[in-house]
N, C-alpha and C positions, 0 to 999 in steps of 0.2 A: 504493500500500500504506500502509497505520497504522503506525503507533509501536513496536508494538509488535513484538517479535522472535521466528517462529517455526524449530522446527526444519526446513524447507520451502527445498528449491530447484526454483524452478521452470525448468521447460525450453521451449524459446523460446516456443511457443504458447502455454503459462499464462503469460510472460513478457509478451507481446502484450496478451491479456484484460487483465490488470491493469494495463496501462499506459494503457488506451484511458479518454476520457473521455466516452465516448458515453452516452445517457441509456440505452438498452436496448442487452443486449452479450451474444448468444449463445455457449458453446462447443460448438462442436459435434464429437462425437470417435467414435473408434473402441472398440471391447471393450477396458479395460485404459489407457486413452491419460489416467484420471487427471479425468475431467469432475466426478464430484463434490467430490472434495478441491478443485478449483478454482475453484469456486463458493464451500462452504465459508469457504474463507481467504481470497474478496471479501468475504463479508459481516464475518467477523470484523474487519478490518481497516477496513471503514465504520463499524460499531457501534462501535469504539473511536477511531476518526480524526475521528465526527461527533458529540460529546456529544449526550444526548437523542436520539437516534435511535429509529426503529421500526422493526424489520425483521419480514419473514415468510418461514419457508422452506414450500414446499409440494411435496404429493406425491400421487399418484393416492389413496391413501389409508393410513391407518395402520398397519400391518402393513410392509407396503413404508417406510415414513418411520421409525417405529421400527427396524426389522430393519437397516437400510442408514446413510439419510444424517443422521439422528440421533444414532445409536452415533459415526459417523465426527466428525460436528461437535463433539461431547462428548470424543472421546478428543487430539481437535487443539488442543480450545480450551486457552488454558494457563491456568495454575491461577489466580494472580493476575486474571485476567480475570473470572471467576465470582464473583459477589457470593452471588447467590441461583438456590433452582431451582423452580420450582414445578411438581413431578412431573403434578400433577391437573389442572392449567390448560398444561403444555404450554409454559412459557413462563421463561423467561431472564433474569435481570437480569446486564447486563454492564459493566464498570467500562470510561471510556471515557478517554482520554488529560485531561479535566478530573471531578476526584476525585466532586464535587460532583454531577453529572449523567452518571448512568447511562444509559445504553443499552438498548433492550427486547426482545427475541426474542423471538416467536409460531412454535410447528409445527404445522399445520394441514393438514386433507388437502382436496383439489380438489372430493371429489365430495359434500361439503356448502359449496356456497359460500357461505351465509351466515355461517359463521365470520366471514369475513374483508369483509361485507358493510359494514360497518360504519366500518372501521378508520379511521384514516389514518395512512401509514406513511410511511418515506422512502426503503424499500428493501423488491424483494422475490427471492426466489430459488429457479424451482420445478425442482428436479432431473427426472430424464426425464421431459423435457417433451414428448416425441413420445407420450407415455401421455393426455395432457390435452387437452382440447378448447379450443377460441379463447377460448371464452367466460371460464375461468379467466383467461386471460392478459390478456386485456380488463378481468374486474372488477379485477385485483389493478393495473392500471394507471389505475381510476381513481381506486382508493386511497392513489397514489402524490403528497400533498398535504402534508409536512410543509414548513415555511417556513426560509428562513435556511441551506437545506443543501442540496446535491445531492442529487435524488433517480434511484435506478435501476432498472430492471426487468433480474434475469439471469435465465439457462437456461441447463440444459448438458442434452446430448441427445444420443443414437444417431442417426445421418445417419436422419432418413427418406425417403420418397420425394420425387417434385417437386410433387404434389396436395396437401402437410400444411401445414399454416398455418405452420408454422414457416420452409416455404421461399420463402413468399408474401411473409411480414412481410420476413425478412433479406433476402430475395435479390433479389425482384423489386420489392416495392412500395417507391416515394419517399418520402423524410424527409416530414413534414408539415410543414416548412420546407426549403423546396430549397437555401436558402443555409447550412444546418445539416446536418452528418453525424450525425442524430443515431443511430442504430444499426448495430453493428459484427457478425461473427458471423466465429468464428475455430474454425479447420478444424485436426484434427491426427489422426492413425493411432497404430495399436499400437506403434508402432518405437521412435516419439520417446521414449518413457516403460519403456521393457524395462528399463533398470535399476533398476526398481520391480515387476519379475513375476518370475516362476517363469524357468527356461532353457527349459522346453518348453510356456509359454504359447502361442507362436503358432505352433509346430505343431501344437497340438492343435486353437488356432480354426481351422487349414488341415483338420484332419480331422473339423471338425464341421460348418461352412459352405463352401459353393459358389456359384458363379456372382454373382447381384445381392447373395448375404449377403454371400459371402467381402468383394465391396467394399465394404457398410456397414460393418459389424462388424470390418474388419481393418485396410483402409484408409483410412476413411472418409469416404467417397464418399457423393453421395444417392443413392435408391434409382431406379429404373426403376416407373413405373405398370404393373401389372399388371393384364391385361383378363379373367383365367380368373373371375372373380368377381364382373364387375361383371353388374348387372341390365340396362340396357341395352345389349347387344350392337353396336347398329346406329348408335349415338353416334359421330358424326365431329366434332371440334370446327373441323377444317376448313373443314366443309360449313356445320355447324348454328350458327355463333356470326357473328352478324354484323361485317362490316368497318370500317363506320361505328354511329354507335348509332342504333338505330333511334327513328325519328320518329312521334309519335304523331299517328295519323288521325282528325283532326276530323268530326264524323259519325254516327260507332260508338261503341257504349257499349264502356265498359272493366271487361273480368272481372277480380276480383277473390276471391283465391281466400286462404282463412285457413286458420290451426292453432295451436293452443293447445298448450300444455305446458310443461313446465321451460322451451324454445325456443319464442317464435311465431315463427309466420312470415306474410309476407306476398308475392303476386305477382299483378302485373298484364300483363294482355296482350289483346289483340285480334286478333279474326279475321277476317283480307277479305280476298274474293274463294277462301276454300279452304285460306291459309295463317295458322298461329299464329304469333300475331309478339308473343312474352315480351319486356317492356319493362323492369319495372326488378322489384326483389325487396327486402324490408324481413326483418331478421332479427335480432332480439333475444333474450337469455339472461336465465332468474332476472325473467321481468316476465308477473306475471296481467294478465288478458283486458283487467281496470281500466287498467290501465298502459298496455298495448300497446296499447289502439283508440286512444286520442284521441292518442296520439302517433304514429301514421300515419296518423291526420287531419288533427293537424297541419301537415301537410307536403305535403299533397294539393293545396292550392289554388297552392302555386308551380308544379304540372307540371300536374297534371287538371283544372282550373279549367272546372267548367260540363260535366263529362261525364256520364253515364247510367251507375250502374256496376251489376253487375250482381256478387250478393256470392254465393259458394258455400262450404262447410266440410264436412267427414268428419259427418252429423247424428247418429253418436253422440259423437264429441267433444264436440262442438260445446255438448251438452247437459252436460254434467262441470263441476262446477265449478272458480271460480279457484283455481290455484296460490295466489296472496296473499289474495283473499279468499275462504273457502269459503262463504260465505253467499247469493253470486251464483252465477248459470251464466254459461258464455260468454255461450249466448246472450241470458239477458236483461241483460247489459253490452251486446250489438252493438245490440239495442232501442232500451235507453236514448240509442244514439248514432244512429241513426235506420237501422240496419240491419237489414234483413229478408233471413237466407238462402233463394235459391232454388233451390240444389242441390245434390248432392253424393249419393256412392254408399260404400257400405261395401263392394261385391263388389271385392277387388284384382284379379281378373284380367280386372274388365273398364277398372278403370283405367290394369292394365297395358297391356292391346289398344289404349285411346284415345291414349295416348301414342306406341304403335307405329304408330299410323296416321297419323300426322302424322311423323313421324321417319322415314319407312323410305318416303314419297312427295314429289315436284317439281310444282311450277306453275312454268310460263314462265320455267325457269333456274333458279329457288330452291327452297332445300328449302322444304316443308309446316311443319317447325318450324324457326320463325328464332330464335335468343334472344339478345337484347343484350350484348355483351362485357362489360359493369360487372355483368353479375349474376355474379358471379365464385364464389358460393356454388351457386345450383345448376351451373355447367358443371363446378365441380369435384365435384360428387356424380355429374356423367354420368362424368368423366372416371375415375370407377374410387371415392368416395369412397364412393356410393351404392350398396352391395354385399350379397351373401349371404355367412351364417359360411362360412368354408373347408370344404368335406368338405359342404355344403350340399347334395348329387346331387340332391332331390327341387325345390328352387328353392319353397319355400312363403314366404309374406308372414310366417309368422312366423319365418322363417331371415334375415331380412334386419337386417342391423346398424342397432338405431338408436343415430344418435348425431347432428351438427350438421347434415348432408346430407338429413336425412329427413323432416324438415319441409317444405321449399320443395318437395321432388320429391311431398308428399303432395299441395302446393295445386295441382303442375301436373298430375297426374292429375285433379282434380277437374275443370281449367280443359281440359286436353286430352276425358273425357267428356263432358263440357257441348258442347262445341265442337262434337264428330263427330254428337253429336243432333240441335243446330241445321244441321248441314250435310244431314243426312238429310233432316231436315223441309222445307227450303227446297232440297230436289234440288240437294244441291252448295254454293248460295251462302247464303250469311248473309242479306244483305240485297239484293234487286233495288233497288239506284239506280242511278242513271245515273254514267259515270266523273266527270263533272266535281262531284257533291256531296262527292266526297270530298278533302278538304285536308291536302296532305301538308308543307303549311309550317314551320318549323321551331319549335315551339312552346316557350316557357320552359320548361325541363327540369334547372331548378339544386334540387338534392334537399337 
């Protein structure tokens, strides 16, 4: 904590967060259990603890950041700490424990990230961050570059499920230095914090949620995947995610399946002898056509080196111009890079059918679609990420939520179409060669 002295006691778990020195440090709470107040009074306490500071707080978008965690930070911050306000830019000057060098606050909302495209800050702080996609939480981490000061990335959040990037980052995925703890994520329910609510607060959360709510929202627990939703039914990740990662077969050209938008995407895979075998998946935020080709060409000759690829995209996408540049199409950026698409369908239900026909059949023990365990972005759009709005009965393409998942799952429809044609065509197999053309050695595959 800073210098400075609020009126705030906190209880054990805001207690915890604020003691942790970790670079990124989730709260993650129940209805009532106090997450925004505890974010809040980190930041206030960095901006005044770190002279010159740059902090950002962010929120799905403004309506919500005004209405909520705005008013809240305003009414906590204490008076002496206020220098200046600047209503129209959104932004704070804060007096920090050296007289001399103030402090800077930014409020900014998530769903123009260019706001914050730019910055460089030393802290950022996005309140319900289970509202927000990865990709905020990624750009605002690489804006995390002021020098001479710790810098941190918070979030406080309602438990979501175990598919949300939130539980991937905390829970499951390793520091980027093993011998570093660098990220903490601390857990607390509505109980801890009752001497800050109403007496019939959580009776009432008892008679508005049930079953997987009542444990988010009461006790804060992560939620349960829920399958009434998802688009693919027949998704086992049991079955469909391979054990080892799978090895690329020398031989076979490698399909390459794109998509342009706010999100590109990229994924490659191959198909022998009957089965689709998804190898690895490229996935970038806020980067036109310009950006994103030559930076997964990049990167192509340490794993593909010397393969035949075979490039497919949605051909009305395809044809749209860039996000960053409008002056270009995708496709004549894929040109310019010596790309020529050769397939790709606009009917979704028959790219939904291609998909089903690989996923829902076996060759010799294995399933028909095999997908690499490090493609972790599409198995979690199978695993329920990639879904129709709720109340959705008819199941139409345009019912289905786009958001980070829907990209990859659009290249592997094109790459699952393409595949069931050539297997038609060639009665079954891809290519007649004999077993021994094909090398299943373990080929450089450092991405």
């Amino acid at each position: 904590m800073g210098t400075v002295e609020y009126p705030y006691s906190p209880h054990p778990s805001q207690h915890i967060f604020h003691s942790s020195s970790c670079r990124y440090k989730a709260f993650v709470g129940a209805k009532g259990s106090g997450k925004t107040m505890t974010g809040c009074i980190e930041v206030m306490s960095l901006l005044n603890e770190f002279p010159g500071n740059v902090g950002v707080i962010a929120r799905k978008d403004y309506p919500a950041l005004e209405r909520s965690t705005m008013t809240l930070f305003l009414d906590w911050l204490p008076k002496e700490m206020l220098l200046r306000y600047d209503k129209q830019k959104r932004r704070l000057y804060i007096r920090s424990k050296e007289l001399t060098k103030p402090s800077i606050l930014y409020f900014v909302q998530e769903k123009e990230p260019k706001e914050f495209d730019s910055m460089n800050i030393g802290l950022f702080f996005i309140d319900e961050a289970d509202e927000c996609p990865f990709e905020t939480f990624k750009t605002l981490t690489s804006r995390l570059r002021i020098k001479g000061i710790p810098n941190y990335g918070l979030i406080a959040t309602n438990p979501p499920n175990k598919m949300h990037w939130i539980y991937r980052f905390f829970e499951e995925e390793p520091s980027l230095d093993p011998s570093i703890i660098d990220r903490i994520s601390v857990h607390n329910n509505t109980f801890e914090n009752l001497k800050n609510l109403p007496n019939d607060y959580v009776e009432n959360l008892k008679r508005i949620y049930s079953g997987d709510e009542l444990n988010r929202f009461l006790y804060g627990e992560y939620g349960s995947i829920s399958n009434e939703w998802q688009v693919f039914s027949d998704w086992r990740s049991t079955i469909h995610v391979s054990k080892e990662p799978l090895k690329v077969i020398t031989g076979l050209p490698i399909i390459r399946a794109w998509d342009f938008g706010m999100r590109a995407g990229c994924l490659y895979s191959q198909l022998y002898d009957g089965q689709l075998r998804v190898l690895r998946e490229v996935m970038e935020f806020n980067k036109g056509a310009e950006q994103f080709v030559p930076l997964v060409l990049s990167r192509e000759p340490k794993m593909f080196k010397d393969f035949h690829f075979i490039d497919l995209s949605d051909p009305t996408y395809v044809g749209n111009r860039s996000v960053v540049d409008v002056t270009k199409s995708c496709k004549s950026i894929l040109r310019e890079h010596g790309i020529i698409i050769s397939g790709g369908t606009t009917d979704w239900s028959k790219r939904l059918r291609g998909v089903n026909y690989f996923m829902t059949r076996q060759r010799t023990g294995e399933p028909c679609l095999y997908v690499d365990s490090r493609c972790k972005i599409l198995i979690a759009g199978f695993e329920g990420g990639y879904r129709f709005k709720e109340n959705a009965y008819e199941r139409r393409a345009e019912d289905i939520i786009k958001d980070q998942y829907s990209e990859l799952q659009d290249c592997l429809q094109h790459t699952a179409c393409y595949s069931h044609k050539e297997l038609v065509r060639n009665d079954g197999f891809m290519y007649d060669l004999p077993e021994d053309k094909y090398d299943f050695s373990n080929r450089s595959q450092n991405w």
